[in-house]
N, C-alpha and C positions, 0 to 999 in steps of 0.2 A: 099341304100348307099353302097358302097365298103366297103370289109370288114374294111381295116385299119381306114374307116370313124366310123364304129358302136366300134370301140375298143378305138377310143378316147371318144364318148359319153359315153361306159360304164366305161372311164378311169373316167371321170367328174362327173358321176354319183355315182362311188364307193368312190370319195374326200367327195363328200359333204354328203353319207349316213356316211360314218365312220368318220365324223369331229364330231358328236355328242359325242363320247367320247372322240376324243380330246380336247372338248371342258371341259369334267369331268377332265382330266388331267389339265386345265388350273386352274380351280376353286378349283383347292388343293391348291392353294397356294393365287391367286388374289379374290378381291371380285368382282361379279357379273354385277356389273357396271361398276366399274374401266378397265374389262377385254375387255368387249364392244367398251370402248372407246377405250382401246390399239388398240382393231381391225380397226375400223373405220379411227384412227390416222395414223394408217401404211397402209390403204389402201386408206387416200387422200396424205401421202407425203414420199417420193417424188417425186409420179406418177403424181398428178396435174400439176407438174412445166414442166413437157415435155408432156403430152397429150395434147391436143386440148379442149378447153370447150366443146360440143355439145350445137348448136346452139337453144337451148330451153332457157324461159323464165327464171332467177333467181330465182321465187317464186316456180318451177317445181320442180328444184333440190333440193330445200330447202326443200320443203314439201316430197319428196321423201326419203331425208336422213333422215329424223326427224321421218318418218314413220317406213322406214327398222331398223333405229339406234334403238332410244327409245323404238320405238313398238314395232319391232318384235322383234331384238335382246335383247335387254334390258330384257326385259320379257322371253324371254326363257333364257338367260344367268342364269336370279335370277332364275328360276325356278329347274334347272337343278341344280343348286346349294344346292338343298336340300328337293326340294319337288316333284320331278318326275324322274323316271330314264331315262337315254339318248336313252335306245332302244323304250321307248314307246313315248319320243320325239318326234323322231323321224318320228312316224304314225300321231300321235296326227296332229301335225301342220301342215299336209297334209289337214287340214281342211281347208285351205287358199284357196280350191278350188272350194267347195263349197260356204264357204262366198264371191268369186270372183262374181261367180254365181247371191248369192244375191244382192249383192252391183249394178252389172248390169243391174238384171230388177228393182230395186229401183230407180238408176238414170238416165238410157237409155232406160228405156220399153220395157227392151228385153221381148219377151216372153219365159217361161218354156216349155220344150220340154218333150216328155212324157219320153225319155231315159233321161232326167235329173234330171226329177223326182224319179225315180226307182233307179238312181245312188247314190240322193241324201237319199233316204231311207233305202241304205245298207249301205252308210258311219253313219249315226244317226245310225243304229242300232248298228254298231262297237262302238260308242263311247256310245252309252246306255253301251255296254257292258263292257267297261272299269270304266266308271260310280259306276258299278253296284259292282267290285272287287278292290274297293279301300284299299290299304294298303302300307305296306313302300315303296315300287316301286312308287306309286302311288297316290297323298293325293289328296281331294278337291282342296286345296291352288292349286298346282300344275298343276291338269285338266284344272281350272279355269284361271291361265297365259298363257298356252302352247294355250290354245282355243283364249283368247285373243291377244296370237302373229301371230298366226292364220288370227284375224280379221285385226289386223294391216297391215300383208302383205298382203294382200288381197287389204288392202286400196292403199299400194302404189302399186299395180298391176296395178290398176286404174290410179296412176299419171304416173305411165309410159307409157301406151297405152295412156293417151294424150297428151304423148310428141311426138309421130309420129315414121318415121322410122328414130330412131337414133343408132350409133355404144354404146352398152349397157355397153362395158366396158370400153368408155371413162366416157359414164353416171353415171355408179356405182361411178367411182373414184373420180370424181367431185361431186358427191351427199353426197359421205363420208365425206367432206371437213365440210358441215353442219350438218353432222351427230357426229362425234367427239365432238366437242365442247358440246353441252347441255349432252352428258352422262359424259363428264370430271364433267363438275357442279354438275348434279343428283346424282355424285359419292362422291364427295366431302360434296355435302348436309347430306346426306342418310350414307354414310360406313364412312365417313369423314377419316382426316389424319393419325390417327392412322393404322386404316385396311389399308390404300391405301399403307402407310411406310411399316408394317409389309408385306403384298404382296412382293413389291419391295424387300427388305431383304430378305425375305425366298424362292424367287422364283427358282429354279431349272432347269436345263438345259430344262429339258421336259417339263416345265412351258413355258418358253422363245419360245422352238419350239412350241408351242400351240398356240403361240400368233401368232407369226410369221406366221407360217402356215394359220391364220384367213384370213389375209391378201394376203400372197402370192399363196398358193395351191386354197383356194375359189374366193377369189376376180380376179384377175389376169389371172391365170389355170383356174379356172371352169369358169366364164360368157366370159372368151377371147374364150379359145375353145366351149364352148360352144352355143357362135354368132355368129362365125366361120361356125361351123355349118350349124347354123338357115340361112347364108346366100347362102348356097351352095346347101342344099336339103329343100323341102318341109318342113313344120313343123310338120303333122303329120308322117313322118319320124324319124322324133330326138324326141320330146317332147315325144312321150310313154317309152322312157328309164328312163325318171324321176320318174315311177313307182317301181324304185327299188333302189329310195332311203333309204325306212325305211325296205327294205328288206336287206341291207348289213348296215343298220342304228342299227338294230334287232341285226342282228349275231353278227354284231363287238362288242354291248355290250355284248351279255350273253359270247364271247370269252376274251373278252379282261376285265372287268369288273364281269364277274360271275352272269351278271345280269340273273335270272331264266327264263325261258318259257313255264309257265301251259300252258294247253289247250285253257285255257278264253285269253290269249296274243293273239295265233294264231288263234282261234276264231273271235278276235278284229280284225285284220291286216288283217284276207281273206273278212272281211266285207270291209271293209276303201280302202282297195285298188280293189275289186271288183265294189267299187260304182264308184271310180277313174278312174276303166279301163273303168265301162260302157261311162262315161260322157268324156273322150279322145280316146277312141277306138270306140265308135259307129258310129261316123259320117263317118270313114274310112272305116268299114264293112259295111253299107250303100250303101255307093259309090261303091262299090266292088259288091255289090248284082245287084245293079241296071246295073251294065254294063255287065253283065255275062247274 
């Protein structure tokens, strides 16, 4: 890629590691559900009414938003909210590539590759190892939603790969449109009016830019440029920068945040992202072997 190519990928790539604690800056003030929705709300309107639909099924979108919203978001939003901190977020839910993996040979018979398996042995061993150091960074509650948002987007990876080759961020925008709605409800069920008023009332400028930004720097910014990208170079080109998301996901917390970093963090993150590089870097170094 040209340089000014790789300094928009690592532009996109530094948005979505350090939204994680924008994300903590949101949840001082909104509740966890309610915040989700904000997001999802501002990024189907009012980009839907001037985007194009992409020409996929109705049940696609629907089931796409409902997965990213509820599942994944939803679930890290409450998670982040109290029972895991944003830098290890961060790592954690890089598990989505792994359960990508599983989900694949379950429902397409893919087969396991032997560098998949070796990838996926040093990702489990990272998260044995977070497992293993649970404390206020860190709780069961917490492991256990951030794994599950994980599995969620993992799920809608899958509905997106069968939706063909579509523009992703007309996708997203229109996917949101079914995404907002059931975490308005879930919100209202769950934190009901009270929280949702108090939120609204106490919320703070840096509150507002949290939300906003949900919307505008990730949804917008990152999958526009982002697919932008993907449509101009190879994919193994762009996609290994995604590697360093919970590496500027990491720093932004312990700087911005004070979140700590023992040994056992960095222990965890050189596992999770060594499995990571094996299982998107190997097929590349492969190719490269074999032609040399």
């Amino acid at each position: 890629m040209p340089f000014t190519h790789s300094l928009l990928a690592l532009a996109v790539v530094f948005v979505w590691g350090t939204n994680f604690v924008v994300i903590r800056w949101g949840l001082d003030a909104m509740p966890p559900f309610f915040f989700a929705a904000l997001r999802f709300g501002l990024s189907a309107l009012p980009f839907a009414l001037f985007m194009p639909r992409p020409r996929v099924p109705w049940h696609t979108l629907a089931a796409f938003g409902m997965l990213l919203g509820m599942g994944q978001f939803g679930l890290l939003y409450f998670a982040i909210g109290g029972f895991i901190s944003p830098g290890l977020a961060s790592l954690v839910v890089q598990a989505q590539v792994f359960f990508t993996i599983g989900i694949a040979m379950f429902l397409m018979r893919e087969r396991l590759q032997r560098y998949q398996v070796l990838g996926l042995l040093a990702g489990l061993a990272g998260l044995l190892v977070i497992a293993g150091h649970l404390d206020a960074s860190v709780t069961a509650t917490g492991l256990s939603l951030v794994l599950a948002a994980a599995f969620f987007w993992a799920c809608a990876n899958m509905v997106a790969k069968s939706a063909g080759k579509v523009n992703m961020l007309h996708f997203t925008v229109w996917a949101s449109v079914f995404a907002a709605p059931p975490l308005f409800l879930l919100s209202w069920l769950t934190e009901g009016w009270g929280a949702i008023h108090h939120g609204l009332v106490t919320a703070t400028p840096l509150v507002w830019s949290s939300v906003v930004w949900q919307a505008a720097g990730n949804t917008l910014f990152g999958f526009g440029v982002w697919n932008w990208l993907l449509s101009r170079h190879p994919a193994a080109a762009v996609t290994p920068m995604a590697l360093l998301v919970p590496v500027f996901g990491m720093s932004a917390s312990a700087m911005s945040l004070g979140e700590a970093l023992p040994g056992w963090k960095l222990l965890a993150c050189a596992l999770v992202l060594g499995g990571l590089a094996i299982i998107v870097l190997w097929p590349r170094w492969r190719s490269r072997l074999a032609s040399s």
